[in-house]
C-alpha positions in Angstrom: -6.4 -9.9 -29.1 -9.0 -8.9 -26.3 -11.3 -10.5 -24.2 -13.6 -12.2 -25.7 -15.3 -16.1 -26.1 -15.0 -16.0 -30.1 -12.7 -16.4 -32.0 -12.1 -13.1 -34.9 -10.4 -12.8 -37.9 -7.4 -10.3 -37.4 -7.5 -9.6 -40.9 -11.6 -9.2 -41.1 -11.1 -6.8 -38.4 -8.0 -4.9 -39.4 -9.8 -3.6 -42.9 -12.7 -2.4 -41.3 -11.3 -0.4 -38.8 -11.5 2.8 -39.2 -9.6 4.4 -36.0 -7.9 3.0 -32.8 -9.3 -0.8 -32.9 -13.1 -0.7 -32.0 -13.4 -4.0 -30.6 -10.8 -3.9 -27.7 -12.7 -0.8 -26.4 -15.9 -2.2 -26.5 -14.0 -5.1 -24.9 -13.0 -3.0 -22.3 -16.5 -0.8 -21.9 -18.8 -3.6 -22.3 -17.0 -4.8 -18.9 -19.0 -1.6 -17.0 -22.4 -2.4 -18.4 -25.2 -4.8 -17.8 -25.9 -6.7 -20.6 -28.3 -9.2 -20.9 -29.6 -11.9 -23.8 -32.1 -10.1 -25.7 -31.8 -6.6 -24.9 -31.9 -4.1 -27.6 -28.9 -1.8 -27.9 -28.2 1.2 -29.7 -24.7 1.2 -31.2 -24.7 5.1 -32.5 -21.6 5.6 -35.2 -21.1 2.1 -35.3 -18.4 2.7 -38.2 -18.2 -0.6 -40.2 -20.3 -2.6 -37.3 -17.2 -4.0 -35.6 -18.6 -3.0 -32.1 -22.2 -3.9 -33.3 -20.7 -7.6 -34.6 -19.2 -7.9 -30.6 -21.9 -7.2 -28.6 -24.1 -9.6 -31.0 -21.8 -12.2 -30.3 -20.8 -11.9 -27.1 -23.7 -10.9 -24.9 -26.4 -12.1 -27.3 -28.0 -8.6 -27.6 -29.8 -7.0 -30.5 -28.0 -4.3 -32.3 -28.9 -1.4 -34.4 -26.1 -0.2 -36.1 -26.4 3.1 -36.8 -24.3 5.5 -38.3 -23.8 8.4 -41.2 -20.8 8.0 -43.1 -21.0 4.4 -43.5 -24.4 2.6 -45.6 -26.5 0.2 -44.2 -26.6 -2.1 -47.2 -22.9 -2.1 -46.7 -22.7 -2.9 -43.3 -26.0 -5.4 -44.1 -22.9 -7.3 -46.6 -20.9 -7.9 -43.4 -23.4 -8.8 -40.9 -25.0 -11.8 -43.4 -21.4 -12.6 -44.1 -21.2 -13.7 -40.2 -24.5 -14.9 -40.3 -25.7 -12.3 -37.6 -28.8 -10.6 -39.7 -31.1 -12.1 -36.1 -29.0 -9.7 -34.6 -28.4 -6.8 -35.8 -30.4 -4.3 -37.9 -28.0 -1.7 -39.9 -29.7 1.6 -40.1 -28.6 4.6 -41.8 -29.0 7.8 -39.9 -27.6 11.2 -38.6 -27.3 11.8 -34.8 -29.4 14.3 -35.1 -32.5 12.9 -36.7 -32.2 9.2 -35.2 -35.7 7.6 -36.3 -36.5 5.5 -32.6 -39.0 6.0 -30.4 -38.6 7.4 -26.7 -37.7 5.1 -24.9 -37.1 1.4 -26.9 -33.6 1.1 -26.3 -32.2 -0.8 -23.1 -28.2 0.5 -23.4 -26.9 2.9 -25.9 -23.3 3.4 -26.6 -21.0 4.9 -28.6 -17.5 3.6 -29.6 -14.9 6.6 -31.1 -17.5 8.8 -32.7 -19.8 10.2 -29.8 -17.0 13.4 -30.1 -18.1 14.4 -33.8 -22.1 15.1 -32.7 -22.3 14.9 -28.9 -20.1 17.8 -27.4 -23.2 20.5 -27.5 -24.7 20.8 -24.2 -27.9 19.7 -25.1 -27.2 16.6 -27.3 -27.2 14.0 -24.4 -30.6 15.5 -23.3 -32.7 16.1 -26.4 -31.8 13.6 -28.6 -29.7 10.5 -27.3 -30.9 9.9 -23.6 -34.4 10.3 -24.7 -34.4 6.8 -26.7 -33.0 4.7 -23.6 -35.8 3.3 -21.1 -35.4 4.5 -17.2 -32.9 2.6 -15.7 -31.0 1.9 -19.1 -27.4 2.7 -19.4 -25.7 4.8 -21.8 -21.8 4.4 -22.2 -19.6 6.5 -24.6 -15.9 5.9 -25.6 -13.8 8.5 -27.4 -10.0 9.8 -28.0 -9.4 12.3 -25.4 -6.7 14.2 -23.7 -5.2 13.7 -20.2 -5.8 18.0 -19.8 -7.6 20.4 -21.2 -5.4 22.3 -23.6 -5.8 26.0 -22.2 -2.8 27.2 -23.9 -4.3 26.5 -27.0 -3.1 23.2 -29.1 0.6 22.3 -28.6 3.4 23.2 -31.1 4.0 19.4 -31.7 0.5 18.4 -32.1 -0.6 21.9 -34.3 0.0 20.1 -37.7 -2.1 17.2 -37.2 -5.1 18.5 -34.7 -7.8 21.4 -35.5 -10.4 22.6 -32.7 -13.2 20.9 -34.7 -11.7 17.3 -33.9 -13.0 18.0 -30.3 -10.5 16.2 -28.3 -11.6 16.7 -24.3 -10.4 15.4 -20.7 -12.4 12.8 -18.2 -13.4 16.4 -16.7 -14.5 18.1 -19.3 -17.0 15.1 -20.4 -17.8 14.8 -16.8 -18.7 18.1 -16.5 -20.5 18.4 -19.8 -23.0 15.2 -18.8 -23.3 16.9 -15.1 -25.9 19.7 -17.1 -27.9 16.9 -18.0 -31.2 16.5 -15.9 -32.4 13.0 -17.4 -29.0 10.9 -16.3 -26.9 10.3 -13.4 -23.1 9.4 -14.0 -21.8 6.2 -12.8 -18.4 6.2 -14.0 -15.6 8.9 -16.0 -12.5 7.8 -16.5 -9.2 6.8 -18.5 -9.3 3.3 -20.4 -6.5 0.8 -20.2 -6.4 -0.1 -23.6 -5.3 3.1 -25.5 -1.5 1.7 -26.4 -2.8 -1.4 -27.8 -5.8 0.1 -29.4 -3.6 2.5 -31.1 -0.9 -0.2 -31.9 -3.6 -2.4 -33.7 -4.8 0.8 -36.3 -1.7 1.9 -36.6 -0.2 -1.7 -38.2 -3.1 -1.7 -40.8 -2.5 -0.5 -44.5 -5.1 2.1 -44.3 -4.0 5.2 -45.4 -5.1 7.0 -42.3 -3.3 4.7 -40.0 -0.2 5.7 -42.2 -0.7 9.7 -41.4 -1.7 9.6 -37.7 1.7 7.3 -37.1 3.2 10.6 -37.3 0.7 12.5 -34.7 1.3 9.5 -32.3 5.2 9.9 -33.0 4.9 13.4 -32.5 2.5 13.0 -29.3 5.2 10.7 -27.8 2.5 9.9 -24.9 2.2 13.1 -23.4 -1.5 13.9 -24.6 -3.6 11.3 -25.9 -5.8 8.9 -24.0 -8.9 7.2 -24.2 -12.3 8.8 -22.3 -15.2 6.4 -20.9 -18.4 7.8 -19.9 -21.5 5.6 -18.5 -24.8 6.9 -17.0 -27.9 5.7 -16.2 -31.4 7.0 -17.4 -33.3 8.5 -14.8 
């Protein structure tokens, strides 16, 4: 399905997705980033742990999977079901009130939620870059757009996309993380896997998956891509 040295349960994966398939962009990201055995990572949003379950495996890191919407003790069920509870430590937290201290964290990312709490100017400075130690990467992957819709939304696209989803181009990002004084940008770009990313959610029975067939149908690949961001700590 992806790059990886394991071997994962299509269905496991399949019902806990909860967008465009987590684990082939962390595939993907993970590629840009120096991971090493034993290094604690922040996974912020981490969803149902899909990402937070690959970088345990795979690079042998320590995970804190954070996120909101999702419950620890929920996400606790699946990480003892795969025998990973060494690994990673499910926390239950808001972006905004993460409860770290300054600098414990050697990487932080953040796989298809970053855009929900992180487009404010001052969110990568006051409360996310903060946690990682100097040096320490911090790598974000979200939906995006190719362009910046100046024009307002597109006809097409105006029944299944509201200003509040906060859809934004490689520049706009780039820009946005420019204003920030405690990291330097090593890389903004486009990410290979959007199609099959995409593909993967959209074959599941989630209800979700069912509607945004139709924004993807009525997108028809004119719009939509996938934005990686990674800087460094200074």
């Amino acid at each position: 399905m992806f790059k990886n040295s394991y071997n994962y349960n299509e269905e496991f994966i399949k019902s806990n997705m909860m967008g465009p398939n987590s684990m082939r962009i962390i595939s993907e990201l993970a590629e840009s980033l120096k991971l090493e055995k034993g290094m604690r990572v922040l996974d912020l949003g981490c969803g149902k742990g899909l990402t937070s379950i690959y970088l345990a495996k795979e690079y042998g890191v320590t995970v804190y999977a954070t996120d909101l919407w999702i419950s620890a003790s929920d996400n606790f069920e699946r990480i003892k079901a795969l025998h990973l509870e060494d690994k990673i430590i499910p926390i239950h937290a808001d972006a905004y009130n993460l409860p770290y201290a300054k600098e414990y964290f050697d990487v932080a990312i953040s796989v298809d939620a970053y855009h929900y709490f992180g487009c404010t100017k001052d969110y990568l400075t006051n409360y996310l870059a903060p946690l990682v130690k100097k040096d320490g990467q911090i790598a974000v992957a979200i939906p995006g757009i190719k362009k910046e819709f100046t024009n307002g939304i597109p006809e097409e696209l105006n029944p299944y996309l509201t200003k509040d989803m906060n859809f934004h181009s490689c520049e706009w990002w780039y820009n946005l993380w420019s204003k920030s004084e405690l990291v330097s940008i090593e890389d903004c770009t486009e990410m290979n896997c959007l199609k099959d990313a995409w593909n993967d959610w959209l074959s599941t029975d989630n209800i979700y998956a069912k509607e945004d067939i139709k924004m993807l149908n009525a997108e028809g690949g004119n719009y939509f891509n996938l934005v990686s961001i990674i800087a460094r700590k200074l």
